[in-house]
N, C-alpha and C positions, 0 to 999 in steps of 0.2 A: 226663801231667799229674799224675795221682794226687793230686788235690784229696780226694778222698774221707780219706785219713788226712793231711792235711796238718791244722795246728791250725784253729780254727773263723775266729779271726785273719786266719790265713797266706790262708785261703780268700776270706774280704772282702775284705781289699786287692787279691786278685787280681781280686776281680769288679768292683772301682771304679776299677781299673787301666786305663793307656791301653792295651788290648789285645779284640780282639773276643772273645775265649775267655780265660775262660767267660762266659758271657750269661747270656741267659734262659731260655734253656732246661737248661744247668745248675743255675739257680735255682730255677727249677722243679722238678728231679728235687729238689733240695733238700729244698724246701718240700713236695712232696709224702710224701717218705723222712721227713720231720718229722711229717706228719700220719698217715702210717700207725704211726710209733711209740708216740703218743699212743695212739692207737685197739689195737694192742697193748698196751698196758700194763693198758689201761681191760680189756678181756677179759679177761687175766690175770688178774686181779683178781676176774673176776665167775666164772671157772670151776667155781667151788664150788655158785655156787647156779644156773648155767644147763645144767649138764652138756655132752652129745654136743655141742648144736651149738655150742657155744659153744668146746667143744676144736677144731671144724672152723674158726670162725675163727679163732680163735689161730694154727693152722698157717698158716690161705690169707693169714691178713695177714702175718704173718712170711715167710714166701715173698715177697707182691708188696713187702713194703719191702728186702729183699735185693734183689730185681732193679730196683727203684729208686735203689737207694747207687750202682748198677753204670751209671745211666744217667748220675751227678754226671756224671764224667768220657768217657762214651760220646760227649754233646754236644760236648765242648770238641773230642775226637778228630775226630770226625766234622766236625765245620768247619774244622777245621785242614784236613786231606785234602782237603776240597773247594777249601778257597783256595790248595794245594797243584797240583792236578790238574785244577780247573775241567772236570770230565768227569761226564755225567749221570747215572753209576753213582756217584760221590761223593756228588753234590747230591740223588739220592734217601737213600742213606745220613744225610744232613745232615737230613730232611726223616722220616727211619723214627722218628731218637732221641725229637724232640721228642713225635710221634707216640705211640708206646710211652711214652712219663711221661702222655698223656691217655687214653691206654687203659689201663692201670697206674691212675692216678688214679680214674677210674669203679668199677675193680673195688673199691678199697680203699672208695670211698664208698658202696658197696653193703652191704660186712660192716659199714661202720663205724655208719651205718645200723642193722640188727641188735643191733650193743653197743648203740647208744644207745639205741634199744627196751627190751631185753633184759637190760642188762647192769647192774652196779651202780649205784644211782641215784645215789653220793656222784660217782660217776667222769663222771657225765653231761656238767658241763660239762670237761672233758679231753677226751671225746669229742667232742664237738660242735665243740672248739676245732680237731681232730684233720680233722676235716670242711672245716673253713674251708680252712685249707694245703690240705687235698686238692681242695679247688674251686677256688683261687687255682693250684695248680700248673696242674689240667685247662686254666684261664681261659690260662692265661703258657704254657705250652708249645705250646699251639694256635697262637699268633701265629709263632715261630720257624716252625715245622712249616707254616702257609701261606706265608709270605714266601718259605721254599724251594722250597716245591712251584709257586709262580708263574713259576720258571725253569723248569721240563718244558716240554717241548713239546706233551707229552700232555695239554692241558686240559681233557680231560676229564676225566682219572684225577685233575688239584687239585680239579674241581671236586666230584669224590665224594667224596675225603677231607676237605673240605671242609664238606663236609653231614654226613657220619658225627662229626665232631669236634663240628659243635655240636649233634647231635643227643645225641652223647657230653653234652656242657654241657646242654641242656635236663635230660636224662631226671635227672643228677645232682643238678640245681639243684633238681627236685621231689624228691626222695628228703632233701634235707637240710631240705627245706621243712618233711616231713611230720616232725620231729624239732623240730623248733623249738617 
């Protein structure tokens, strides 16, 4: 697919396109790659006056927004395959990507979290903006990520991912709470 360097354009029309890929859970790694950049930046910025920990976020978020750019098009792939091969190693595949952008998303709303404590106060709200995407992605990728998991046959294995994903959503929800 390679949405990821395709123009920001190219990418919209594709997602309003009559085509199931990319979705939501593309949009979501989106939106959350979007929110960890913000929060990025905002560190960057503050690393003068917060020091060590504040170079350690800099690194962990730059990390988890690189493995976020890599899920844009991970989702598209992974559903394609699956409506390719309709086989339950697909459909868990289909079901990991969405997963990974709300796991991914928790982490980044934890540092980001941190900045906004911590970090330049002119940058607060980019931070906090930076937070919203990253709740909105954890919120949107969760949906894709159950709808697939409702095809196993293992239900109990949806019904724990399940619970970890909005447990994922609560603990994050208070974290940007305490920021506000």
């Amino acid at each position: 697919m390679a949405l990821l360097n395709s123009t920001l354009t190219n990418y919209l029309e594709k997602l309003a396109g009559k085509s199931p890929a990319p979705g939501g859970g593309s949009a979501s790694a989106l939106a959350a790659a979007m929110g960890a950049s913000l929060i990025e930046m905002s560190a960057s910025y503050s690393l003068k006056r917060s020091g060590k920990e504040m170079k350690k976020a800099v690194t962990a978020i730059k990390k988890i927004r690189k493995q976020l750019e890599k899920q844009i098009d991970a989702d598209g792939i992974a559903y394609a395959n699956y409506r390719k091969k309709r086989t339950v190693a697909a459909l868990k595949k289909a079901a990991d990507v969405p997963v990974r952008v709300c796991e991914l998303s928790a982490e980044a709303i934890a540092i980001g979290v941190f900045v906004a404590k911590k970090g330049n106060a002119n940058l607060k709200s980019d931070t906090v903006a930076g937070l919203c995407y990253l709740f909105a992605a954890l919120t949107g990728a969760a949906l894709p990520a159950m709808e697939n998991l409702k095809g196993l046959k293992e239900k109990s294995c949806a019904r724990e991912a399940g619970k970890r994903l909005m447990a994922l959503r609560k603990k994050s929800a208070a974290l940007i709470d305490s920021v506000r």
